[in-house]
N, C-alpha and C positions, 0 to 999 in steps of 0.2 A: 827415710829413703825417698828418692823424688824420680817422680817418673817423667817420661816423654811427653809435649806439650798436648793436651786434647783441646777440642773447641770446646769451650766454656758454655753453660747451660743458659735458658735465659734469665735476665737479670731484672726484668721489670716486677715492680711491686716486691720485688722480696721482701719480708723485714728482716733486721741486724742489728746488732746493739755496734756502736762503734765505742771504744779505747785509746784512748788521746795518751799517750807518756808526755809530759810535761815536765820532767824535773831535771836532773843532772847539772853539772856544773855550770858546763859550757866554758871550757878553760880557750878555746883557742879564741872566745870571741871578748876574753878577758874577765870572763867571771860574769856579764852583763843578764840580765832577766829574760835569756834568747826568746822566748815565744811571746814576750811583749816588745822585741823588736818590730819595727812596721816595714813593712813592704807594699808600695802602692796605696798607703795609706791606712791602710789597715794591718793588727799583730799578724802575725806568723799564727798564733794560737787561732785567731777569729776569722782565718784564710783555712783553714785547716777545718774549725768547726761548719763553716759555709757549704765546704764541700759534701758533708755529710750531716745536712740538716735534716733529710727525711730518716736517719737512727733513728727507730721506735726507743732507743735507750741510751744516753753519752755521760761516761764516765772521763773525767778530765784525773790522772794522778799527778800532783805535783802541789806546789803552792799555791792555794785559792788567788785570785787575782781576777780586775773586771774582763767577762766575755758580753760577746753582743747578742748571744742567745742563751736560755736557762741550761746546765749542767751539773752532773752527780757530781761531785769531788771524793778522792782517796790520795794518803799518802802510804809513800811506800815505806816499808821496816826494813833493815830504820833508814831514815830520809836519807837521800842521796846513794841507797845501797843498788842501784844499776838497776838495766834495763826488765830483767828478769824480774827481780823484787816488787817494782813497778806492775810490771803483768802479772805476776799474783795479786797485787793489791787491788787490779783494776777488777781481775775476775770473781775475787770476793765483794765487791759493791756490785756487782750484776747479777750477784746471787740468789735468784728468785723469778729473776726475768728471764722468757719463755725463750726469747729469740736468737737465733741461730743461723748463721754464722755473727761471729763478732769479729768489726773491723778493726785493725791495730796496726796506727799510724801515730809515728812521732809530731809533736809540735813545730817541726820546722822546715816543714814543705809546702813551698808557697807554690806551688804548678799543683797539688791535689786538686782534680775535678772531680764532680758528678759523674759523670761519665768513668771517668778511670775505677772510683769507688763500686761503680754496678758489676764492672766487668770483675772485680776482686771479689766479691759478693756473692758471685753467681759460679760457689763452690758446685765443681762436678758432683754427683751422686757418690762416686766409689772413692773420692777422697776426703782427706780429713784438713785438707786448705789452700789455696792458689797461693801463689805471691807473684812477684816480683822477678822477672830473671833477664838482668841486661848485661849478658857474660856469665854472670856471677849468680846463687840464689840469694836474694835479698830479704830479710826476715821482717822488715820494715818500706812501703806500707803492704800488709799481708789483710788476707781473711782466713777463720779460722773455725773449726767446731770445737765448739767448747769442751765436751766430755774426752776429746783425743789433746786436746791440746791441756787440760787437768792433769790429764797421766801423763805426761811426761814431767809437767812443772812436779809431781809426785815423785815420780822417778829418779831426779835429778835431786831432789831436798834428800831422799833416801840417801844416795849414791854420796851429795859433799853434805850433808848435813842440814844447809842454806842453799838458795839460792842469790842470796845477797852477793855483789859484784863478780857472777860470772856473766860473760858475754852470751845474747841473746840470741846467739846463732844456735848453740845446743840444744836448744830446746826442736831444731827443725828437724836434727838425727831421725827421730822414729817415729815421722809423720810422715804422708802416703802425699805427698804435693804434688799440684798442678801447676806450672809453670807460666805465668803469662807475659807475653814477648812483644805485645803490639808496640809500635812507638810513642802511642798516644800513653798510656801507660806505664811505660820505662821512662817519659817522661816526666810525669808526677812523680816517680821517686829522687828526682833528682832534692836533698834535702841543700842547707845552710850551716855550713858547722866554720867559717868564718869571715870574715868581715869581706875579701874578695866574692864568696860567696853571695853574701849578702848583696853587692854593689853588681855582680851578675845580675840577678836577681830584679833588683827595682829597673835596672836597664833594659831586662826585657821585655816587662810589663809597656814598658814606654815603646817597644818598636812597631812600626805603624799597625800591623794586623790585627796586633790586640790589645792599644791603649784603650781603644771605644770600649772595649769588654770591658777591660779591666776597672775603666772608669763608672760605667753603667752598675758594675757590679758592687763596688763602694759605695758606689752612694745610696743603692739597694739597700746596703747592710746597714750604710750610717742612720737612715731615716726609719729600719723596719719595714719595708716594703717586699713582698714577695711576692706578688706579681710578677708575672711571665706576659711580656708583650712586643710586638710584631716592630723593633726596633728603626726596621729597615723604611716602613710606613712612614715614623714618624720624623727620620731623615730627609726623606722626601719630602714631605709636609714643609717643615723649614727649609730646606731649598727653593720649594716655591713661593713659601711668603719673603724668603731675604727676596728672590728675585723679582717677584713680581709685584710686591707691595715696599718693602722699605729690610737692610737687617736686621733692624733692630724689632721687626715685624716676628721672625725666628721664634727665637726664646721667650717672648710674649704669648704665640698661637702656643705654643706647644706645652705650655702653663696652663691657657687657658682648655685643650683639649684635655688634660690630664684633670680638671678642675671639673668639667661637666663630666666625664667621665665619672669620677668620685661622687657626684651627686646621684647618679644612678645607683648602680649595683658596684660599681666599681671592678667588673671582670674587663679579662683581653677581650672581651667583644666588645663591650662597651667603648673602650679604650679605641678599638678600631673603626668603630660606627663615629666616633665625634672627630679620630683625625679624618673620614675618608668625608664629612661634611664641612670641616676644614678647609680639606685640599680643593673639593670644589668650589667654594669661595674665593680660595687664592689664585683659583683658574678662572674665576669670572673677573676677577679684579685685573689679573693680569692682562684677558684679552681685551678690556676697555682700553689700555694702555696701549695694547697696541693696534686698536683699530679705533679712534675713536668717533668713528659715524657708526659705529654697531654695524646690524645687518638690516633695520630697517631704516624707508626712507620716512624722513619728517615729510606731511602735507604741507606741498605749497616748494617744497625743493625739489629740484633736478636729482634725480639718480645719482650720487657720488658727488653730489654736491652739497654739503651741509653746512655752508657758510648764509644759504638763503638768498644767494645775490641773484637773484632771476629778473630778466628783463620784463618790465613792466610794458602792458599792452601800450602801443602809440611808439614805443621806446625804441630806436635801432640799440641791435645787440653792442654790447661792450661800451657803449655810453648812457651815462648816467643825465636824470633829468636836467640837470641844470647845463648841459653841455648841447640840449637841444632846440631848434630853433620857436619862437615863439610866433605864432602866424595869427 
């Protein structure tokens, strides 16, 4: 049974194990290996584990295959036997692990954030799991307690015998749900189940508000990098060295900030102390350019006059010696 929507408890630090389903066919996308499809450059699978990198526990069930961070692997009985069988499998490899709630998101939702994942997470006390509700209850991506969400996969194995290929809604019947409605939220569940989808998908990524993210965030994942840094800073930064030194000034400073940075301790403070000595520089550089007497005067010139042409004693002004008479 699902109740009326409450505000959600808080979500910092909680720990979770998260539950990755990765298997099924994927007939509408032509049979293809959907969670090693790319979007934005990176799988659907390794968009999906990004979002839930701080799981004290990740259980991936489906076909092993490379991810860009470590993960449990299980498959389900027997392979391909649906979404259900999957979630048993995943909750028998977390068998031992303390942590509570456990998140359970399919491999093919390329909008899962951090953010959406906290607010899943951050099960009320008197229930036994939040999800998902845009209209409709969605059972994927959900947070869940493990020992309420046992009995029922109990329940149901009693009741057909298996849970092999029944639909994964059943299992929400006789849980106490919380409902979460934000838009931030209803949009990570939007999944890819086919190739329009998909082409959605990478066309979002690309539209102006969030290619920067989207981009920053790949090459985070491609290089290993997980630092957290004041992006906005280092924009800046390059804006003043294209403008005030040369473009191709940019991508060089902003290497080199990241480089001394690394040579310290390599935190965002770090990171912020070498672009904010940076920018100064490319503010010093830039006002030479555009004032170039400075602000003091050279001995021996006129005030605002740094060419040095000053009349020499005997001299009338504005001519020069050889223009004067010789007596």
């Amino acid at each position: 049974m699902t109740q009326a929507p409450d505000p959600p408890a808080p979500a910092i630090g909680r720990p979770y194990a998260a539950l990755v389903l990765a298997g099924g066919g994927a007939r509408r996308l032509g049979g293809v290996d959907k969670p090693g499809v790319t979007v934005g450059g990176r799988t659907l699978l390794d968009r999906v584990l990004a979002a839930c990198a701080d799981a004290a526990a990740t259980v991936v069930v489906g076909p092993r295959r490379p991810t860009y961070r470590p993960v449990r692997w299980a498959r389900e009985e027997p392979p391909g036997g649906g979404p259900l069988a999957a979630l048993q499998a995943g909750l028998d490899a977390l068998e031992g692990s303390a942590q509570d709630p456990v998140l359970v998101v399919s491999a093919d939702l390329p909008f899962l954030s951090p953010e959406a994942v906290r607010a899943l997470v951050a099960v009320p006390e008197r229930y036994d799991g939040a999800i998902v509700h845009d209209g409709r209850d969605q059972p994927l991506p959900a947070a869940y307690r493990v020992e309420p969400l046992r009995r029922e996969l109990a329940l149901l194995r009693t009741e057909y015998g298996s849970v092999a290929s029944l639909p994964l809604r059943m299992v929400l019947q006789g849980l106490m749900l919380h409902r979460v409605t934000s838009p931030s939220v209803t949009a990570a569940a939007l999944d890819c189940d086919t190739w329009d989808d998909i082409a959605t998908a990478r066309a979002r990524i690309r539209e102006h508000e969030a290619v920067l993210d989207e981009w920053i965030a790949a090459v985070k994942a491609e290089l290993g990098v997980e630092l957290d840094v004041d992006t906005s800073a280092l924009l800046d930064l390059a804006r003043d060295a294209a403008h005030g030194v040369a473009r191709p000034a940019a991508p060089l400073t902003t290497f080199l900030v990241g480089y001394a940075a690394a040579r310290a301790d390599g935190s965002p403070q770090d990171v912020a102390r070498a672009a904010e000595t940076a920018a100064r520089l490319a503010r010093r550089w830039a006002d030479e350019t555009a004032d170039p007497a400075g602000d003091t005067d050279m001995p021996g010139n006129a005030p605002g006059n740094p060419s040095g042409n000053t009349d020499a004693p005997g001299n009338t002004p504005g001519n020069s010696p050889e223009n004067t008479d010789d007596r």
